[in-house]
C-alpha positions as a LaTeX table, in Angstrom:
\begin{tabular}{lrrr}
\hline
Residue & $x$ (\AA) & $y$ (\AA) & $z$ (\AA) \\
\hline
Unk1 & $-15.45$ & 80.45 & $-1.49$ \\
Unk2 & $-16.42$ & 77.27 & 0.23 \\
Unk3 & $-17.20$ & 77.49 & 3.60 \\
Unk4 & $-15.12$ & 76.02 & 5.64 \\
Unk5 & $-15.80$ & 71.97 & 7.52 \\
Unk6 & $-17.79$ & 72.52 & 10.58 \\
Unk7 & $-16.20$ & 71.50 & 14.38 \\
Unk8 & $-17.56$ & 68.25 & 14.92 \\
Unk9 & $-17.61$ & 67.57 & 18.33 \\
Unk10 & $-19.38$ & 64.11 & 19.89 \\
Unk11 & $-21.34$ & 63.27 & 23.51 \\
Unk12 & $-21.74$ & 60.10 & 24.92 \\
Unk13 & $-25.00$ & 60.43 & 27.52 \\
Unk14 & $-27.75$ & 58.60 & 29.06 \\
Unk15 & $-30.45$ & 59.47 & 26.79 \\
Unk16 & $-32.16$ & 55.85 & 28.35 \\
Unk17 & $-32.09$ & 53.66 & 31.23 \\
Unk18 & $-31.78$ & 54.90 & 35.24 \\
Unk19 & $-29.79$ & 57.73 & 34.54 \\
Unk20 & $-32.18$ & 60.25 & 33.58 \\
Unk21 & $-30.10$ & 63.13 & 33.80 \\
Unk22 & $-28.49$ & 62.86 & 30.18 \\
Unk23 & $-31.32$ & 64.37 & 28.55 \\
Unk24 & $-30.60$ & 67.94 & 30.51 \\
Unk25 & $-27.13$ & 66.99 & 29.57 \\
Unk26 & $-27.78$ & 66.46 & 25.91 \\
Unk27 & $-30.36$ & 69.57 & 26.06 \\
Unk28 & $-27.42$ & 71.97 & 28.03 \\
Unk29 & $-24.67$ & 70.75 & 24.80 \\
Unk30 & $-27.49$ & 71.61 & 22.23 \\
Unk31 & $-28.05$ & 75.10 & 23.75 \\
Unk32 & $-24.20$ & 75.60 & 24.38 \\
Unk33 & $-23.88$ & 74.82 & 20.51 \\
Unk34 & $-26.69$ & 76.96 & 19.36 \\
Unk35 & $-25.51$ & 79.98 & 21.19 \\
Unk36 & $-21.49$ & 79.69 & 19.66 \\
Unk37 & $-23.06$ & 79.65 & 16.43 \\
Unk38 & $-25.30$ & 82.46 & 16.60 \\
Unk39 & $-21.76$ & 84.00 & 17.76 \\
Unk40 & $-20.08$ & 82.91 & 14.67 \\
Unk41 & $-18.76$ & 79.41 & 15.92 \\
Unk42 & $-15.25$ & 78.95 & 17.05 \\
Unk43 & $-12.50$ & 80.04 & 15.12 \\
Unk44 & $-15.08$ & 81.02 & 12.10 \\
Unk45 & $-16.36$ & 77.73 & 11.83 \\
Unk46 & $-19.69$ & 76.30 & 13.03 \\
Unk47 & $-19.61$ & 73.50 & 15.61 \\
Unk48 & $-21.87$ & 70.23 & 15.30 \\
Unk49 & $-22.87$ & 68.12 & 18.10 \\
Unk50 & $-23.64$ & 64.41 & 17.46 \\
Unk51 & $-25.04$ & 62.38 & 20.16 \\
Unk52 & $-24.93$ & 58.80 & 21.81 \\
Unk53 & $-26.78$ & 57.21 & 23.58 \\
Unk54 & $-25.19$ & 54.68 & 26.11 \\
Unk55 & $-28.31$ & 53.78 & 28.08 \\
Unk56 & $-26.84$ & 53.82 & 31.12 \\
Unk57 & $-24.62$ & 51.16 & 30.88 \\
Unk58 & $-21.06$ & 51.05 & 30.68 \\
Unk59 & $-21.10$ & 48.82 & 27.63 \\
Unk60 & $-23.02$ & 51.48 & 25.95 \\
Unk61 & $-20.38$ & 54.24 & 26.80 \\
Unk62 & $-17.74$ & 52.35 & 25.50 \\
Unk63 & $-19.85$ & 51.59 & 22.26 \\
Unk64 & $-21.04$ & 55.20 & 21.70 \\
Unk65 & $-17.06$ & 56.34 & 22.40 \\
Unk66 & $-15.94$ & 53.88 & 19.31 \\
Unk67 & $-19.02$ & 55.02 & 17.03 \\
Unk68 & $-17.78$ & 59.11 & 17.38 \\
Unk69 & $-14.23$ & 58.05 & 16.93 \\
Unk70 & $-15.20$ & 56.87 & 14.03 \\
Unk71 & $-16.95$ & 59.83 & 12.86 \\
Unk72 & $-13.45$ & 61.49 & 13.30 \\
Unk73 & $-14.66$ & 63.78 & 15.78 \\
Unk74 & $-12.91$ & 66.48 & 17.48 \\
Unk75 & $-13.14$ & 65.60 & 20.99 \\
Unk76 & $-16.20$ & 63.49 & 23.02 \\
Unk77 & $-17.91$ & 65.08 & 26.03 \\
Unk78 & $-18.85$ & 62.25 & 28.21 \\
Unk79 & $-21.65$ & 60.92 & 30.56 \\
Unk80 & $-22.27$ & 62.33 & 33.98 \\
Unk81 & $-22.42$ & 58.53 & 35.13 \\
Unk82 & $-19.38$ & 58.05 & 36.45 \\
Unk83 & $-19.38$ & 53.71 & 36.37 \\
Unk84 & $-19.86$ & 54.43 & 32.46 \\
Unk85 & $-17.12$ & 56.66 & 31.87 \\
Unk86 & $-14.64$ & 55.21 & 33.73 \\
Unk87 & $-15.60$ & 52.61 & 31.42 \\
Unk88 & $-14.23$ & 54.75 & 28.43 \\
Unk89 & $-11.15$ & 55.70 & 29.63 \\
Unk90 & $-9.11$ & 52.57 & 28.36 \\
Unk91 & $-10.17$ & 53.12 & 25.19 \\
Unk92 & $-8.88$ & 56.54 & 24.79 \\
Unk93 & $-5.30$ & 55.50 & 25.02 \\
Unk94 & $-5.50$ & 53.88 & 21.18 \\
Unk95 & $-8.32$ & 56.11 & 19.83 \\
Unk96 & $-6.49$ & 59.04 & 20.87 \\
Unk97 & $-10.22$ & 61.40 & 21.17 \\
Unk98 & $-10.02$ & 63.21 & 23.93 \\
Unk99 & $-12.60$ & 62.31 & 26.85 \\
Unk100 & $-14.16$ & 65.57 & 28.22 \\
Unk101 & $-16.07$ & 63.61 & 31.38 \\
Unk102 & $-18.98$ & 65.43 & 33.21 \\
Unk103 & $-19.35$ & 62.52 & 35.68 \\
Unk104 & $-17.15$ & 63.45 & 39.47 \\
Unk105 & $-15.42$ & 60.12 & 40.59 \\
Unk106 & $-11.72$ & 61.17 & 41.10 \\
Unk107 & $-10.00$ & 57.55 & 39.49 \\
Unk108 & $-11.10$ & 59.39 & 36.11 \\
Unk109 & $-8.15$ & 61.42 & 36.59 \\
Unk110 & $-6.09$ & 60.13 & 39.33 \\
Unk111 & $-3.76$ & 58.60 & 37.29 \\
Unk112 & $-3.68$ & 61.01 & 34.64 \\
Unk113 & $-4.66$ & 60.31 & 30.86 \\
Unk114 & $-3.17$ & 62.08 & 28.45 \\
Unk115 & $-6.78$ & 62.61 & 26.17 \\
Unk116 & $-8.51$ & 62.11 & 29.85 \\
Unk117 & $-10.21$ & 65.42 & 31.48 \\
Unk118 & $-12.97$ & 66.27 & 33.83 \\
Unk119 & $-15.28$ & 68.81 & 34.43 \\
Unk120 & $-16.87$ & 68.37 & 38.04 \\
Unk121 & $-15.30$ & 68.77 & 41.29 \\
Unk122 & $-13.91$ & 65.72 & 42.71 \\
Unk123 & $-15.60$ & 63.70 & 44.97 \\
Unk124 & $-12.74$ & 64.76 & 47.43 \\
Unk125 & $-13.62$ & 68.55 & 47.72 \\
Unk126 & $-17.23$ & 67.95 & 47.79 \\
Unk127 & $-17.31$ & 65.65 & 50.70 \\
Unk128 & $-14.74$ & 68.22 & 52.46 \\
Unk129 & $-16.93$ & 71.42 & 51.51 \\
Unk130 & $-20.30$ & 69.19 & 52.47 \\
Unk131 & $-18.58$ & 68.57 & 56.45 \\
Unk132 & $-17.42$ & 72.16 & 56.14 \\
Unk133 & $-21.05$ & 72.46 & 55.84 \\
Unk134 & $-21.81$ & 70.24 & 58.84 \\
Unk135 & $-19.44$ & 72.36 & 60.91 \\
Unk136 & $-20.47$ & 75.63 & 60.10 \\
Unk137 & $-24.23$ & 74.68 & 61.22 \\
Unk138 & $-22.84$ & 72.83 & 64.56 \\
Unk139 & $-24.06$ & 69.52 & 63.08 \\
Unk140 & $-22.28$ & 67.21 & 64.79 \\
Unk141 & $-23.47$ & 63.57 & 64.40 \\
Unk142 & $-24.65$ & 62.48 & 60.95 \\
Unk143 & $-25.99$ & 59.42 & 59.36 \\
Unk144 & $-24.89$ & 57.99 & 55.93 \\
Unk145 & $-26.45$ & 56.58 & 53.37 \\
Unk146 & $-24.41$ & 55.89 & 50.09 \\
Unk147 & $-25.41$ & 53.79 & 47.07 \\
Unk148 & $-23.07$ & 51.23 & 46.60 \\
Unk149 & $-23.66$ & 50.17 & 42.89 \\
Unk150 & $-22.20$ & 54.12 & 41.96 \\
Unk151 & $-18.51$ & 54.29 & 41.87 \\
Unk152 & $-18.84$ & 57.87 & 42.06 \\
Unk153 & $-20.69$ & 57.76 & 45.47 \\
Unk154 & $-19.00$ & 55.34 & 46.98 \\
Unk155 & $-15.91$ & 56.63 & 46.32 \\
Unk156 & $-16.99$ & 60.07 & 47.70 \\
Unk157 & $-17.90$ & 58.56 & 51.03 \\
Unk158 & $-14.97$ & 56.54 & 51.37 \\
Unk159 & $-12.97$ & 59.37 & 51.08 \\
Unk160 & $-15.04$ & 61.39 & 53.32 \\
Unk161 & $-15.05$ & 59.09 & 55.97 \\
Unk162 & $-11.08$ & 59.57 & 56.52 \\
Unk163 & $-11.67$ & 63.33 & 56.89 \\
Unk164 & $-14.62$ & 63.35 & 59.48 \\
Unk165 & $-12.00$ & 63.72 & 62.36 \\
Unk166 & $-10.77$ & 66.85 & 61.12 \\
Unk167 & $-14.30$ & 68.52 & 61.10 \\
Unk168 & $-14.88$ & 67.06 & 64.28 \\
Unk169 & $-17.85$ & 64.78 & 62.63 \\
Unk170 & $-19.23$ & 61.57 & 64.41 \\
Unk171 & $-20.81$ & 59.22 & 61.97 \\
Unk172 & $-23.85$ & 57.42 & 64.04 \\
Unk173 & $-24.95$ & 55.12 & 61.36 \\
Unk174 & $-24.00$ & 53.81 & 57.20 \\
Unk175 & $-26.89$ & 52.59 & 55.78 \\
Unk176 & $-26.24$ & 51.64 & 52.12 \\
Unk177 & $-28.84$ & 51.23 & 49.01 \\
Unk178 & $-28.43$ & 49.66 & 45.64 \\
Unk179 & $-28.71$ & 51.53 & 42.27 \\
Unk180 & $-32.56$ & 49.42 & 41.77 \\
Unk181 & $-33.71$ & 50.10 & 45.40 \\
Unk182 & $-36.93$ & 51.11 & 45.64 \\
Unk183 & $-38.24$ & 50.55 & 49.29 \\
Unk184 & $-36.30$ & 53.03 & 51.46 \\
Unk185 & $-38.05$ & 52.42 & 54.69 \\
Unk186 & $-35.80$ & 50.35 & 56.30 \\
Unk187 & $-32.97$ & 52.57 & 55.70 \\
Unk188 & $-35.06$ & 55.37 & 56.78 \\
Unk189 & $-36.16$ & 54.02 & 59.90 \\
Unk190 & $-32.29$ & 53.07 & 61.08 \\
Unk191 & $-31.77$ & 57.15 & 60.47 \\
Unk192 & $-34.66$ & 57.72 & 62.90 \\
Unk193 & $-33.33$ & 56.16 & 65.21 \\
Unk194 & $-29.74$ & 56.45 & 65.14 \\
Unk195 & $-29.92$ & 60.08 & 67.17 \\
Unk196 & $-28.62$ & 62.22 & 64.20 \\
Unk197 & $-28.90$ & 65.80 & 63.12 \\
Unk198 & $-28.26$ & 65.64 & 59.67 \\
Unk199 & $-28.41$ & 62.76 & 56.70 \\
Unk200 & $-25.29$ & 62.70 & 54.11 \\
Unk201 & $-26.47$ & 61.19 & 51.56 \\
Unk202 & $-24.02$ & 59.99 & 48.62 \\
Unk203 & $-26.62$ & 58.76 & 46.01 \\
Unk204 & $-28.10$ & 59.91 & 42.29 \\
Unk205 & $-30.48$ & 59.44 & 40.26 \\
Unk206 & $-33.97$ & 57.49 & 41.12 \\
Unk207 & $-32.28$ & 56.60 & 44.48 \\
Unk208 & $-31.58$ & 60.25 & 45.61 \\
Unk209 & $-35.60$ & 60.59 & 44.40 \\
Unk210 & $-36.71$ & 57.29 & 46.17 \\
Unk211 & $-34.65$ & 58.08 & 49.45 \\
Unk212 & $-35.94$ & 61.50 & 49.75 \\
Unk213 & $-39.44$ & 60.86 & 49.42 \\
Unk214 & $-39.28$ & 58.44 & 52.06 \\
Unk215 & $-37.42$ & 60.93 & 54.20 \\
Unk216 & $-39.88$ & 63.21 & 53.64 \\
Unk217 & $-42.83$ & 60.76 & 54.05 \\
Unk218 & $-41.11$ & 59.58 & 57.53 \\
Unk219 & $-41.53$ & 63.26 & 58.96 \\
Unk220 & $-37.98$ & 63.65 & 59.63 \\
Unk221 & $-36.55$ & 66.99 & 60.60 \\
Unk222 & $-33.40$ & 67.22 & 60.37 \\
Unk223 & $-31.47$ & 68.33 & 56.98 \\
Unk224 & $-30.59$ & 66.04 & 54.04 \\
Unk225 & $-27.80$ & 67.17 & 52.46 \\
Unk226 & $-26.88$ & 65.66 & 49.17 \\
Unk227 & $-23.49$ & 65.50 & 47.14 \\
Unk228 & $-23.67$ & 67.53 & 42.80 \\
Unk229 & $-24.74$ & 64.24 & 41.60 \\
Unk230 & $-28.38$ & 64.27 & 42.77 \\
Unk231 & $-29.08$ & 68.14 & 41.25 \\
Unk232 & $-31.06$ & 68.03 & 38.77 \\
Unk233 & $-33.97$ & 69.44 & 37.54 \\
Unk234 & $-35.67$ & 66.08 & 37.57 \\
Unk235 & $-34.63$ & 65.53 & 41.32 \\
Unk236 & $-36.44$ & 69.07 & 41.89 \\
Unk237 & $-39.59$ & 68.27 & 39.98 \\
Unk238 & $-40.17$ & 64.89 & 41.75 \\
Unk239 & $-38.97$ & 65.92 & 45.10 \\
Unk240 & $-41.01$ & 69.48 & 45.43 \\
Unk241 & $-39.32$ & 72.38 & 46.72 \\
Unk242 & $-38.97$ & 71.27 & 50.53 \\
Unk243 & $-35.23$ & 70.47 & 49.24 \\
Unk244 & $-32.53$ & 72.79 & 48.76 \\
Unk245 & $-28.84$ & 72.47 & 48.03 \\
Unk246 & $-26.31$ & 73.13 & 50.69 \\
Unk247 & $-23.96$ & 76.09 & 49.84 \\
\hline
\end{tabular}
């Protein structure tokens, strides 16, 4: 007896560019599909991953969406890059593949899609559970940084800025970066001297690396706290292990 066609199932990631943390993406789906396979699959069948890579551009998402539609795949898991999959979503309505996004900006789902889902927390509940944070530790007056070139981080501080009154948070400064910044010293300095006691910073990738070496460098004390989208391994292994996640 034949056995029977395999689950095909596609990812669109940043295997290129800025965002370098499709390749733990693409290396976490690999694993994922090794270990349901060693279990027999799903329903008796073995699942295949087949991977795109959209180079961190929204372009490429949208490219790497239409090439595993093609394929006639079962369903796409998509980028953690939140600018690129939002970038996708139009496309789903006439493809009809479902979009399984790992990126966190809310508008993926807010309105609703019918082949549209996501797996992060919104930017919403992070920013409340991060001043939850701020609360809890009697932090008081923060500084912002955000990048402005993420939809995902801005939209996460926008939204946290209307909810700083109900945790009793005063913002003392926004400072706000670009996707290709790579001197941080002038945003650093502003924090210095802007009389906080802890940093929120909304930004991923090489500017979550860049801003908190320069933090670092500047001899700051007081906490950085950063939103999901800067932990990574790669954040870890650049940063060192001064950093830590807030609960």
């Amino acid at each position: 007896m034949p056995s029977p066609r395999p689950i095909v199932i596609g990812q669109v990631t940043s295997l290129t560019g800025p965002n370098y943390m499709g390749l733990e993406n693409r290396d976490g789906a690999q694993l994922a599909v090794r270990q349901l396979n060693d279990r027999g699959g799903l329903l008796g069948r073995r699942v295949e991953l087949r991977v795109e890579d959209d180079a961190s551009l929204p372009t490429g998402a949208v490219d790497g969406y239409h090439r595993l539609a093609d394929q006639e795949v079962t369903a796409v898991v998509g980028t953690s890059f939140s600018n690129a999959s939002l970038a996708v979503l139009p496309h789903t309505d006439d493809r009809k593949v479902v979009y399984v996004s790992t990126g966190a900006a809310h508008t993926q789902v807010d309105p609703v899609r019918p082949y549209v889902f996501m797996t992060p927390p919104t930017g919403r509940l992070v920013a409340a559970q991060l001043l939850r944070y701020f609360r809890e530790h009697g932090l008081s007056r923060v500084a912002v940084v955000f990048d402005s070139d993420s939809v995902f981080n801005r939209e996460a501080w926008a939204t946290q800025a209307t909810m700083l009154s109900e945790f009793g948070i005063e913002v003392v400064t926004v400072e706000s970066v670009k996707v290709d910044t790579r001197d941080f010293g002038p945003t650093v300095a502003a924090i210095a001297h802007s009389g906080a006691q802890a940093l929120m910073a909304w930004v991923t990738g090489p500017p979550a690396t860049g801003l908190a070496l320069a933090f670092r460098s500047a001899g700051l004390s007081i906490p950085m706290v950063a939103g999901i989208g800067a932990a990574s391994p790669a954040f870890v292994d650049e940063v060192g292990p001064r950093r830590r996640s807030a609960p």
